[in-house]
C-alpha positions as CSV (number, residue, x, y, z in Angstrom):
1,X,19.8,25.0,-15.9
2,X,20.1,23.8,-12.3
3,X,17.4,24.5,-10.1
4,X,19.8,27.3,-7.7
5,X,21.9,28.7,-10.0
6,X,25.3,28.4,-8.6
7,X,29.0,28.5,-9.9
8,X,31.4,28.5,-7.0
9,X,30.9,28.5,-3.1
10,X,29.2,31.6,-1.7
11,X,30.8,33.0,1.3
12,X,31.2,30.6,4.3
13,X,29.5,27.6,2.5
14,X,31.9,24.5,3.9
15,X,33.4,22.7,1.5
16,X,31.9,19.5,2.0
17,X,28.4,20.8,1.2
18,X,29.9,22.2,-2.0
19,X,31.2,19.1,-2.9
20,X,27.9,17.5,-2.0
21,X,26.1,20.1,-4.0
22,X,28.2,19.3,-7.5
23,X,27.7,15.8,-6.6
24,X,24.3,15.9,-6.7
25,X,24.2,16.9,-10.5
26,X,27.2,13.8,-11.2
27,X,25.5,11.1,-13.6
28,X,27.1,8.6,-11.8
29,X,24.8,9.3,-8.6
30,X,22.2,8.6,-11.1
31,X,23.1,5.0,-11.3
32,X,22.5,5.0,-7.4
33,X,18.8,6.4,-7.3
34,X,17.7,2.8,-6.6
35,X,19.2,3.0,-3.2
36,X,16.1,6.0,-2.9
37,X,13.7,3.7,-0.6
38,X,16.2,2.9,1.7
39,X,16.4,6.4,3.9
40,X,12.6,6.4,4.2
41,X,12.7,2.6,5.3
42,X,15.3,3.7,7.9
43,X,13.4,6.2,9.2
44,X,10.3,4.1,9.7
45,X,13.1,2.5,12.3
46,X,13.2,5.7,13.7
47,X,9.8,6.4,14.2
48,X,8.1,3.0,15.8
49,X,5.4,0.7,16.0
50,X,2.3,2.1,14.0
51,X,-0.5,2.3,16.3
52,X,-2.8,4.9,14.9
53,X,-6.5,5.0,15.4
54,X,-7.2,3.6,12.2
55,X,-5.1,0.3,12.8
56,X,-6.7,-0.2,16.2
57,X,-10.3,0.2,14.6
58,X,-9.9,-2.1,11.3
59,X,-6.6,-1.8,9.6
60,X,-6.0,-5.3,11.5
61,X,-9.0,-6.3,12.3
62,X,-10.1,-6.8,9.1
63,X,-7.0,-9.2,7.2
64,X,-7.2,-11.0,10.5
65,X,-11.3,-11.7,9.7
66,X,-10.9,-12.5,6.1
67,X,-7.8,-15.1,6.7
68,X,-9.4,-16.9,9.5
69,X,-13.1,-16.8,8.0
70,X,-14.6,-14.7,10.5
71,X,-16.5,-12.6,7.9
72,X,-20.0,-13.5,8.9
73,X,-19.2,-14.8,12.1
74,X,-18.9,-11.1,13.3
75,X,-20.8,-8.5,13.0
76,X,-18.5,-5.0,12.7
77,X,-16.1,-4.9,15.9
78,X,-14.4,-2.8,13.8
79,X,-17.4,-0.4,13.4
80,X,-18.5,0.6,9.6
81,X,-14.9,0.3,8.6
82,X,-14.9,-3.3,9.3
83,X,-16.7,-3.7,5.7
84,X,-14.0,-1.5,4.1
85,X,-12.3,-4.2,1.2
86,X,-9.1,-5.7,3.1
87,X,-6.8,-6.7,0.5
88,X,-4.4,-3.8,1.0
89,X,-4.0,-4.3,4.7
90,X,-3.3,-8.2,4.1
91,X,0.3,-6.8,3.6
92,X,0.7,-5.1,6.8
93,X,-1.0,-8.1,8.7
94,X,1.1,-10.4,7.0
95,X,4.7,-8.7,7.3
96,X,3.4,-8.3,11.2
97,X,2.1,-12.2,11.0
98,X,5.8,-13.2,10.0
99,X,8.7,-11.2,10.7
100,X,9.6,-9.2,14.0
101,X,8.0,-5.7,14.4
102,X,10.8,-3.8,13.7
103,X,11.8,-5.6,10.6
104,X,8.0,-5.2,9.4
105,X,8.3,-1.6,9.7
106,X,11.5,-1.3,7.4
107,X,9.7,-3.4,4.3
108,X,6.3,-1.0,4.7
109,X,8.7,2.4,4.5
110,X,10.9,0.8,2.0
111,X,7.7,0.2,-0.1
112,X,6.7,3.7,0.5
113,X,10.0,5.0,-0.6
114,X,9.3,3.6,-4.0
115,X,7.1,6.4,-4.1
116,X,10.2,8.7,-4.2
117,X,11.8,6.6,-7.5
118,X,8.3,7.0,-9.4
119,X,7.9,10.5,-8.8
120,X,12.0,11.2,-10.1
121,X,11.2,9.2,-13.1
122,X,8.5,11.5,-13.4
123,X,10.3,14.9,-12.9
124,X,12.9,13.4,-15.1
125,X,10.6,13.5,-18.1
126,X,8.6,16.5,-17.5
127,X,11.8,18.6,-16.8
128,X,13.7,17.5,-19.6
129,X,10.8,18.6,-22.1
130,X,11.3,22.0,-20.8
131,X,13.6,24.2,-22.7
132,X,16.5,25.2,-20.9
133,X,16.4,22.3,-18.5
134,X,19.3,20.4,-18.3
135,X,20.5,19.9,-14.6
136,X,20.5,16.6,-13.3
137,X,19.9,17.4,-9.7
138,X,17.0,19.5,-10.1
139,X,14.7,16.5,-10.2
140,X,16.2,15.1,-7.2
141,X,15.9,17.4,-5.1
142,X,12.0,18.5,-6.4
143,X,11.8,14.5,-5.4
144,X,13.2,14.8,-2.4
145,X,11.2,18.1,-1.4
146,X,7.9,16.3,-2.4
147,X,8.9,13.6,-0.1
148,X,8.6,15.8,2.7
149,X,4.8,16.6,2.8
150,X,3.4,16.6,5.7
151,X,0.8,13.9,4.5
152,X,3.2,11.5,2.9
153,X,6.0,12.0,5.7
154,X,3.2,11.4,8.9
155,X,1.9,8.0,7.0
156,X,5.4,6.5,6.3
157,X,5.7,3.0,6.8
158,X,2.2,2.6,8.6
159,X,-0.7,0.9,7.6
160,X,-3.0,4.0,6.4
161,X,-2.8,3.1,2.9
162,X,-2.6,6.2,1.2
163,X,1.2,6.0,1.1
164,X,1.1,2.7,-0.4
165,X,-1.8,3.3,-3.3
166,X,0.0,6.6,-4.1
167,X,2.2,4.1,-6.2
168,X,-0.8,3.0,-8.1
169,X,-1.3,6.9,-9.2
170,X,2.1,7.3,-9.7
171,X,2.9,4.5,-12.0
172,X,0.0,5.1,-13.8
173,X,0.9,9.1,-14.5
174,X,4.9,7.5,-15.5
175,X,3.0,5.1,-17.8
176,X,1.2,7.8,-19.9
177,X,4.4,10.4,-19.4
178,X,6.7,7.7,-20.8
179,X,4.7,6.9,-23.7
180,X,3.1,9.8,-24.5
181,X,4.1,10.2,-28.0
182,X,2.7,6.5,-28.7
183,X,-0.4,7.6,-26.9
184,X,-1.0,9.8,-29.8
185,X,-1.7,7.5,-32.2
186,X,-5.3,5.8,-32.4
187,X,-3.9,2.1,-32.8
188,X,-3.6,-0.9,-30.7
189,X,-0.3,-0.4,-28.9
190,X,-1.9,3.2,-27.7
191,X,-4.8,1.5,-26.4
192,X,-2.7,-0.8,-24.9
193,X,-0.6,1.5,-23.0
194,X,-3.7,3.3,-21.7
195,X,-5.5,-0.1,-20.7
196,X,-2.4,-0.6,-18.7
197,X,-1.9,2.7,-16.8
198,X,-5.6,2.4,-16.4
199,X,-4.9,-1.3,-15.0
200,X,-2.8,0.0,-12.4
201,X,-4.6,3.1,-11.4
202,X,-7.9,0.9,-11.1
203,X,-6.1,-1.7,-8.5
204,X,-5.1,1.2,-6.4
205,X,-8.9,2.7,-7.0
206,X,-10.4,-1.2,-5.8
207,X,-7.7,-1.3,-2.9
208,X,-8.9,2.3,-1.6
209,X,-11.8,3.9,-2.7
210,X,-10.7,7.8,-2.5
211,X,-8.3,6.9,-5.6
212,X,-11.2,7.2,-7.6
213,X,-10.6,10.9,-7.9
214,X,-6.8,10.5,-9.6
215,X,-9.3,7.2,-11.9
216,X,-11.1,9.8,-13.4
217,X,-8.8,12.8,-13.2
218,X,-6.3,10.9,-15.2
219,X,-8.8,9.7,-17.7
220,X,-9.9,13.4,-18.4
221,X,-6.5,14.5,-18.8
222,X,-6.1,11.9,-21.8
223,X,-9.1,13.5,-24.0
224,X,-6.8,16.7,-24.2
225,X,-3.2,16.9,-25.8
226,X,-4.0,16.1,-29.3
227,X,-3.8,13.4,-31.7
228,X,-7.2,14.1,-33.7
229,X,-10.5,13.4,-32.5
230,X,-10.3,9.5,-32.7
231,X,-6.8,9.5,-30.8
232,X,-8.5,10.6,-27.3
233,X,-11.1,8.8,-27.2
234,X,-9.4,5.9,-28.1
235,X,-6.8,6.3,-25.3
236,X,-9.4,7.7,-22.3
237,X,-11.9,4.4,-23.0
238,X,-9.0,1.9,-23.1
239,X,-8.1,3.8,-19.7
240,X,-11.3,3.4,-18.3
241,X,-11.7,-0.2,-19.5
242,X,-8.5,-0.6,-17.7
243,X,-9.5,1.1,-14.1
244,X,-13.1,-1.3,-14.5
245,X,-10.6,-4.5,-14.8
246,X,-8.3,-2.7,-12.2
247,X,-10.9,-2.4,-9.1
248,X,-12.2,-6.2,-10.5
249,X,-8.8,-7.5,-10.1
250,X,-8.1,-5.9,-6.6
251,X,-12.0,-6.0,-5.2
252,X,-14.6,-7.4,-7.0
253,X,-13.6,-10.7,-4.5
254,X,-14.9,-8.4,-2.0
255,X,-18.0,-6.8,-3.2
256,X,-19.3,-10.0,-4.2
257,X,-18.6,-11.6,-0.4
258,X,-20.7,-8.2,0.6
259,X,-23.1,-9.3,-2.4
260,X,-23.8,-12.2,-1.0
261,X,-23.5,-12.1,2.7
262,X,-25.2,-8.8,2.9
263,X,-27.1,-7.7,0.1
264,X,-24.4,-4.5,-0.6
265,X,-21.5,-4.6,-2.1
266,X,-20.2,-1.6,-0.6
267,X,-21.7,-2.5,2.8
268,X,-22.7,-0.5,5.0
269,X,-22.2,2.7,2.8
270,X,-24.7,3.7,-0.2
271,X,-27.4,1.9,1.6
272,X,-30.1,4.3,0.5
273,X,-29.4,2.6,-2.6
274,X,-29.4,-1.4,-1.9
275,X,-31.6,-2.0,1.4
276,X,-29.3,-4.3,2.6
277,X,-31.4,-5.4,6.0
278,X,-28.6,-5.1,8.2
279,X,-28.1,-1.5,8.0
280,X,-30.5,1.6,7.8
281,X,-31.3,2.8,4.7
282,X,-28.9,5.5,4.8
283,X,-25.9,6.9,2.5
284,X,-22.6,7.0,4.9
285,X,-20.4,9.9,4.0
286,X,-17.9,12.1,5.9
287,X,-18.9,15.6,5.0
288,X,-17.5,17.5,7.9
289,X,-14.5,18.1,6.2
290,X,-15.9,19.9,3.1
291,X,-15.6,23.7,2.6
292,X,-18.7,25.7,3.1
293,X,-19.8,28.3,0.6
294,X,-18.7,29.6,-2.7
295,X,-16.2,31.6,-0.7
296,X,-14.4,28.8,0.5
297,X,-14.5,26.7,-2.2
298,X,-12.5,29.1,-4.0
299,X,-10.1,30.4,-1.2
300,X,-9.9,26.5,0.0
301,X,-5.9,26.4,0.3
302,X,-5.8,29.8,2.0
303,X,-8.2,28.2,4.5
304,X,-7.2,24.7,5.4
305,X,-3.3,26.7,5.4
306,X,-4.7,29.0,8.2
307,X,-6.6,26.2,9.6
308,X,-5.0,22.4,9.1
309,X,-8.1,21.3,11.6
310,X,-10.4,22.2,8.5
311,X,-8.6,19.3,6.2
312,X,-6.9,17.1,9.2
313,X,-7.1,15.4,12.5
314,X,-3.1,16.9,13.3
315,X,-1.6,19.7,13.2
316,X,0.1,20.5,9.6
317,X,2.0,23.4,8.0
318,X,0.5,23.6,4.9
319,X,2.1,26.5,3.0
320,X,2.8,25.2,0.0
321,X,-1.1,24.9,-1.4
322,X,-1.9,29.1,-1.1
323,X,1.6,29.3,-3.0
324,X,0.3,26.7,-5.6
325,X,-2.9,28.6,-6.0
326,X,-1.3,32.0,-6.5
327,X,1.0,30.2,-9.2
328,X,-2.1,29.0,-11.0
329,X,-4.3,31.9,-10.4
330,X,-0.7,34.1,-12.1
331,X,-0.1,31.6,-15.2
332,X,-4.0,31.7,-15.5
333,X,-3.7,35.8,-16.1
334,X,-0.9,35.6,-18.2
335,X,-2.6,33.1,-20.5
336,X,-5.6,34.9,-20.7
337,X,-3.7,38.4,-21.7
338,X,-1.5,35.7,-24.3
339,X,-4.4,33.8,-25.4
340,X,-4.5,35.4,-28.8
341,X,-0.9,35.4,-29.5
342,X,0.4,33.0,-31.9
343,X,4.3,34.0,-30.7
344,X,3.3,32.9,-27.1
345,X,5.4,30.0,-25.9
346,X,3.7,26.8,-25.2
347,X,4.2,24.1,-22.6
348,X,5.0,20.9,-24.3
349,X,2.6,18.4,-24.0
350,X,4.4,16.4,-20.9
351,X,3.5,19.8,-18.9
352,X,0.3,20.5,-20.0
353,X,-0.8,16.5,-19.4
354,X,0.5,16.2,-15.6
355,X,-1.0,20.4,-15.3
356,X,-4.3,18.8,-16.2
357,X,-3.8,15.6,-14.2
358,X,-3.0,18.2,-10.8
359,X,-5.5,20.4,-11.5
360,X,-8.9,18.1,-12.2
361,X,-7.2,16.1,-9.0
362,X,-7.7,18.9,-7.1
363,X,-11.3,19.5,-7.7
364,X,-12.6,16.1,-7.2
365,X,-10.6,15.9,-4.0
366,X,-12.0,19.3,-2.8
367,X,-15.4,18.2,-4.1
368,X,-15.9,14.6,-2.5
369,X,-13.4,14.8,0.6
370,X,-11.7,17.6,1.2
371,X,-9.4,14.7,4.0
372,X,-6.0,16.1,3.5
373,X,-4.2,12.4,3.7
374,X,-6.2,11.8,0.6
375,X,-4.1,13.9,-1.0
376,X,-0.4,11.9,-0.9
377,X,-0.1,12.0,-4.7
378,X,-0.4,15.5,-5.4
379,X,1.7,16.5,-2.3
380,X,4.4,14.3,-3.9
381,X,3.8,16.4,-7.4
382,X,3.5,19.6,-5.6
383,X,6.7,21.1,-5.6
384,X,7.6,19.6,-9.4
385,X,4.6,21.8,-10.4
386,X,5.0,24.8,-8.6
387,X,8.8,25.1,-10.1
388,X,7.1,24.7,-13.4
389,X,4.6,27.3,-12.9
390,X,7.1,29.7,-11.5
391,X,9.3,29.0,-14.3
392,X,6.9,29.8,-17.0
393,X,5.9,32.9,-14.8
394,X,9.2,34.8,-14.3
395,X,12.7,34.9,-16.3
396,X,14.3,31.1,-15.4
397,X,17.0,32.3,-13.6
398,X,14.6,34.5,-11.1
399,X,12.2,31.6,-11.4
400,X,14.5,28.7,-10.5
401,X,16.3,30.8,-7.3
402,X,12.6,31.8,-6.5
403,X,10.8,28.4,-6.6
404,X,14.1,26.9,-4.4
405,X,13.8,29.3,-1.9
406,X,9.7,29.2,-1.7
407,X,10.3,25.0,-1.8
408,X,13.0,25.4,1.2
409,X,10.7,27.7,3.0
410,X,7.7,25.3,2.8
411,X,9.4,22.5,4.0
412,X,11.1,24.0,6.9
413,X,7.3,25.0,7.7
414,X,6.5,21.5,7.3
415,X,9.0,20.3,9.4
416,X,8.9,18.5,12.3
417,X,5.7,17.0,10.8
418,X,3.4,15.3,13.5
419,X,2.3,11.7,13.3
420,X,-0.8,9.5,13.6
421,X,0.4,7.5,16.2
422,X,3.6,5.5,17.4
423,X,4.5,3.1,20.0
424,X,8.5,2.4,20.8
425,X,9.3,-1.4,18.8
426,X,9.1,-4.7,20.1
427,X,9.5,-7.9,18.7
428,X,6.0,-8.6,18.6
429,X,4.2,-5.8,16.7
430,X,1.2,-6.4,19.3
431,X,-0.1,-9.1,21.6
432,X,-3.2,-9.5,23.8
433,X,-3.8,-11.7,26.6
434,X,-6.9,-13.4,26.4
435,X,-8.4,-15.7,28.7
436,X,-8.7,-20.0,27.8
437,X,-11.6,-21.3,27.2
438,X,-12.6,-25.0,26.6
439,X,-14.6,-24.1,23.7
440,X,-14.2,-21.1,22.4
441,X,-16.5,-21.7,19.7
442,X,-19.5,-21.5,22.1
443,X,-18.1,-17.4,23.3
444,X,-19.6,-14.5,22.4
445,X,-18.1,-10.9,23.1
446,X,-20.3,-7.9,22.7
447,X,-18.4,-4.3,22.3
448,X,-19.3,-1.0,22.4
449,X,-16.7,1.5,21.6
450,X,-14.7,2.3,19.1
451,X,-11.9,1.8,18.5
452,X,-11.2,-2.2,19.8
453,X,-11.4,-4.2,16.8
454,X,-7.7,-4.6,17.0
455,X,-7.9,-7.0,20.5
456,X,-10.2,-9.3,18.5
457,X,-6.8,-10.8,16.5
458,X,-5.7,-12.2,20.0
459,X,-8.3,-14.0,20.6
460,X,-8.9,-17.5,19.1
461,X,-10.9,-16.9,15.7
462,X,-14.0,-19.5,16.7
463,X,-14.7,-16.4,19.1
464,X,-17.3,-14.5,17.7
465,X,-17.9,-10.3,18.3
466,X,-20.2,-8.1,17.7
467,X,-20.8,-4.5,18.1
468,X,-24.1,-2.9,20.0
469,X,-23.0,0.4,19.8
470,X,-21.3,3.4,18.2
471,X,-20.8,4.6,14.5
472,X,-22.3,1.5,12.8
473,X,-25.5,2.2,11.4
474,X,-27.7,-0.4,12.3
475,X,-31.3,-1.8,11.6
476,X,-33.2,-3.3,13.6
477,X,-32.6,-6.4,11.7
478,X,-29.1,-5.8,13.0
479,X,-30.3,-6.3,17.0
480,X,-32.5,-9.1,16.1
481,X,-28.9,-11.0,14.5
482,X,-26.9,-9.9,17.3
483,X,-29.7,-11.1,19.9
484,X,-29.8,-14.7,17.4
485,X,-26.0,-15.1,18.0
486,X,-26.7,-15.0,21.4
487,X,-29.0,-17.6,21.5
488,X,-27.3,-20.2,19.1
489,X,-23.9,-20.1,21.5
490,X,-24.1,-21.5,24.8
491,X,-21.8,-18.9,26.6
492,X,-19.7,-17.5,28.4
493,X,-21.0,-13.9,27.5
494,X,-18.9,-10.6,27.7
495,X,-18.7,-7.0,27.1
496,X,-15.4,-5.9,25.9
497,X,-14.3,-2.6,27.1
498,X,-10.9,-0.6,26.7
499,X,-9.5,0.7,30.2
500,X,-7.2,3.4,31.4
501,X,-5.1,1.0,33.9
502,X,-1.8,2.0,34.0
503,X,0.9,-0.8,32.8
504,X,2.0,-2.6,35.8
505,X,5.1,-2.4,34.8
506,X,5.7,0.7,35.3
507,X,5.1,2.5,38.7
508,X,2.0,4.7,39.1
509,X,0.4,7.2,42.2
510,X,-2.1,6.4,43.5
511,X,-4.1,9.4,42.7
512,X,-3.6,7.9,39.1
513,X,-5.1,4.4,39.9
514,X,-8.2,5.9,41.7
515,X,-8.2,7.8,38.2
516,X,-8.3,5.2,35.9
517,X,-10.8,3.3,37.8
518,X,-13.2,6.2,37.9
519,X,-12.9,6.6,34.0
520,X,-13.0,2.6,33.6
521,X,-16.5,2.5,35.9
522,X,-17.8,5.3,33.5
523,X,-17.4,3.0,30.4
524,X,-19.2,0.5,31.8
525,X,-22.2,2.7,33.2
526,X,-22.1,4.3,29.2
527,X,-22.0,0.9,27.7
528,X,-25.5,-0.3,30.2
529,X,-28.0,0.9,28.1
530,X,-26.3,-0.5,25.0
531,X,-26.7,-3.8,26.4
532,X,-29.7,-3.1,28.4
533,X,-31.5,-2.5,24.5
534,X,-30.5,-6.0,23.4
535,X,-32.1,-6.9,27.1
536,X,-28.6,-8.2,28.7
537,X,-26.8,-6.7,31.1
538,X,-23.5,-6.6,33.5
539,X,-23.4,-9.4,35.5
540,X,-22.2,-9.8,38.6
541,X,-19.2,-11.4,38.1
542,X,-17.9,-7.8,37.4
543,X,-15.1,-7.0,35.0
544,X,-11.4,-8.0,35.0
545,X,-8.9,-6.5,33.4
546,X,-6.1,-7.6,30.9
547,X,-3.2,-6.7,29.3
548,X,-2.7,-5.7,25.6
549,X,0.3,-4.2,23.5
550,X,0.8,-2.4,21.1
551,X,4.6,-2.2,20.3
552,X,5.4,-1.0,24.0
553,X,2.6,1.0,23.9
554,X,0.5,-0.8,27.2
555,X,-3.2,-1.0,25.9
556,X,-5.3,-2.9,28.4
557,X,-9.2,-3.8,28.0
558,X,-12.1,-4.6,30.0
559,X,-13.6,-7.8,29.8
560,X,-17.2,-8.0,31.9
561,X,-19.4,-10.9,32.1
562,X,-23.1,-10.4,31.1
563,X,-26.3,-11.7,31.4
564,X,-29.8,-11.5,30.2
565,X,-32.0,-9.3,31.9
């Protein structure tokens, strides 16, 4: 049945929509669903330049240090991030490295609109193993409102990640979907499947941490559905072999150079665990995002839907998660007052694998970050599983008009959803103007904000940086290396600060001017005693200032000469 059930135009509905409609459930528009990246790559066009917080701290930073060997010649510009594994973000550098800015953009949201063809291969299956299920456009459009999640939509086409490793999860859930009948046999094609799905999922896990949730949510899922006793076992171990050799694949080149360089292979974080001299002995974890109390643990989506600051840095509409919950908290009632009924119907197993995947998900999210961006794959999967709840919950032709008209309503809520940051294109995706030194191998640049780490890819890579200040947790090992690199290079010496100039280009007041150098002459009197613990300090050169860009976005920094004490 399709997902509105409707069998002529209603009232003043134009034609054209009508016809649009009745296309929509055509199997010749089926043959075009490969065409489904291209809209989000277009609107990554639309939106700009990335140039979120997260790119200017590490996101280009890092590639830009592991390509030119500047791994152990710096020590965290980038703050604690600077250690995060950069293998996914040597795509992003690299489309930026190569092609114009705009042009860059369009590849990164036409790789994030794969996301769109996984998830409808997806719906495809799970829908048609439901009884009653045959309309062609009622995956598309359960796609298309997926797509529209506040997470996936604010992150598309910039260099976040979580848009990108949602493919991982994704084609690993397809994998199992697709061959889930095999999957039930304990024999080497089944293991085989599973080592693969688990393959994929464990590159996405190694290229971003926070997938280790869907890892291990995924591999739970596989001991249910059947098969015997040998069957699941079989398929959840040659999925977890398969999520080891995934993370090797994608980052064990990483947390050996941590290994070795630093004694931590997740360096700086876990630290209470390896010593690594560097950094104090501290775990590093984010836990201000976390619900507090039994109460809001279990009312979580009713509270992070009131309050989007709970879960999120911007603002969201999150509606759709307290009408998730309700679903699950209905079908949970009706299976508990059905429970001993052998006439009850049954979800075939399709259903009751991805219900399994969502719901274990869910929990480990809540449990270790509670961040909502972690959370792209089960936004995608959101709406395909509330229209399954609904329809198992009501009579399908109340369920289907209900679920479209709770989906339209929580996407208009959604809608316009903010972003992370944008800048208006240019050619170059960013540029920094550096000063030219005779040998810049001799320079040394201390910083002590965050975040900066972006400027350092304009300078020539023999620079070296360090940070003395901020989120980094350092030793005092740490000083002692930073105070070393100072010795073994013969100088100039500066302190790298951002500043509130306004772009020349553009004409300011001069009440702004006085502004900006009010706020620029606070920097430098926060950064004093940074410096002055390290025993250098401002020198009397003073500071200049130069331009930076990021798209159009005008960027400029602070670049003071210091001295010893």
């Amino acid at each position: 049945m399709p997902l509105i059930s409707l069998s002529r135009p209603v009232g003043a509905l134009p034609a054209a929509l009508w016809r649009l409609w009745l296309l929509l459930d055509s199997p010749a528009l089926l043959r075009w669903r490969w065409l489904l990246p291209l809209p989000f790559g277009l609107l990554t066009l639309g939106f700009g330049q990335d140039d979120n917080w997260d790119f200017r701290n590490y996101h280009l930073y890092a590639p830009f240090a592991l390509v030119h060997g500047k791994v152990g010649l710096d020590l965290a510009p980038g703050a604690w991030q600077s250690y995060f594994n950069p293998t996914l973000d040597l795509l992003y550098y690299g489309l930026q490295s190569i092609l114009p800015g705009p042009l860059a953009g369009l590849v990164m949201g036409l790789l994030h609109g794969v996301n769109a063809l996984l998830l409808l291969a997806i719906a495809r299956i799970v829908l048609a193993s439901v009884p009653g299920t045959s309309s062609r456009r009622a995956p598309l459009l359960l796609t298309l409102a997926g797509c529209m999640g506040c997470a996936f939509f604010s992150q598309l086409g910039n260099s976040m990640g979580d848009n990108m490793t949602a493919l991982c999860v994704l084609g690993a859930l397809l994998i199992v979907l697709r061959h889930w009948q095999e999957l039930l046999r304990a024999d080497a094609r089944s293991v085989a499947l599973a080592l693969l799905a688990g393959l994929l999922l464990g590159a996405g896990t190694g290229l971003k941490l926070t997938n280790a949730v869907y890892a291990l949510a995924l591999c739970l899922a596989l001991l249910g559905g059947g098969g015997g006793l040998v069957a699941p076992l079989a398929r959840a171990a040659g999925f977890g072999v398969g999520v080891l050799g995934g993370i090797a694949l994608t980052a064990g080149h990483w947390y050996w150079r941590m290994w070795t360089q630093f004694g931590n292979p997740l360096f700086p974080q876990f630290n209470d665990l390896f010593k690594a001299p560097l950094a104090a002995p501290i775990g590093i974890g984010d836990t201000r995002w976390l619900p507090q109390g039994w109460t809001e643990k279990l009312l979580w989506p009713f509270v992070f839907a009131l309050n989007p600051s709970r879960v999120t840095e911007i603002r969201m509409h999150l509606w759709l998660w307290p009408l998730l919950y309700l679903a699950f908290l209905a079908l949970a009632l009706v299976w508990w007052r059905a429970r001993r009924d052998p006439a009850a119907p049954r979800w075939p197993e399709p259903v009751r694998l991805l219900l399994r995947f969502f719901v274990l998900a869910y929990l480990g999210w809540q449990l270790l970050f509670s961040i909502y961006r972690y959370l792209v794959p089960l936004e995608l999967l959101a709406p395909l599983v509330l229209w399954l709840l609904v329809d198992r919950l009501l009579a399908p032709r109340l369920a289907r008009r209900s679920v479209a008209a709770l989906l339209v309503l929580a996407v208009l809520l959604a809608l316009p959803t903010p972003h992370w940051g944008r800048a208006p294109w240019s050619r170059q995706a960013f540029s920094v103007d550096t000063p030219t030194w005779r040998q810049p191998e001799q320079v040394m640049v201390l910083t002590t904000q965050a975040p900066v780490g972006w400027y350092t890819a304009g300078f020539p890579a023999q620079v070296a940086f360090a940070s003395v200040g901020g989120s980094f947790p350092g030793s005092p090992a740490y000083d002692e290396r930073v105070r070393s690199m100072l010795r073994q290079r013969s100088g100039p010496y500066y302190l790298l600060l951002t500043s509130n100039r306004p772009d020349p280009a553009r004409p300011a007041s001069a009440a702004r001017r006085q502004a900006a150098q009010a706020e620029d002459d606070a920097a430098r009197a926060q950064a004093a005693p940074s410096l002055a613990r390290l025993g250098w300090q401002l020198a009397p050169a003073g500071c200049e200032v130069r331009a930076a860009y990021i798209g159009r976005n005008h960027n400029p920094y602070q670049l003071c000469a210091i001295m010893p004490q």
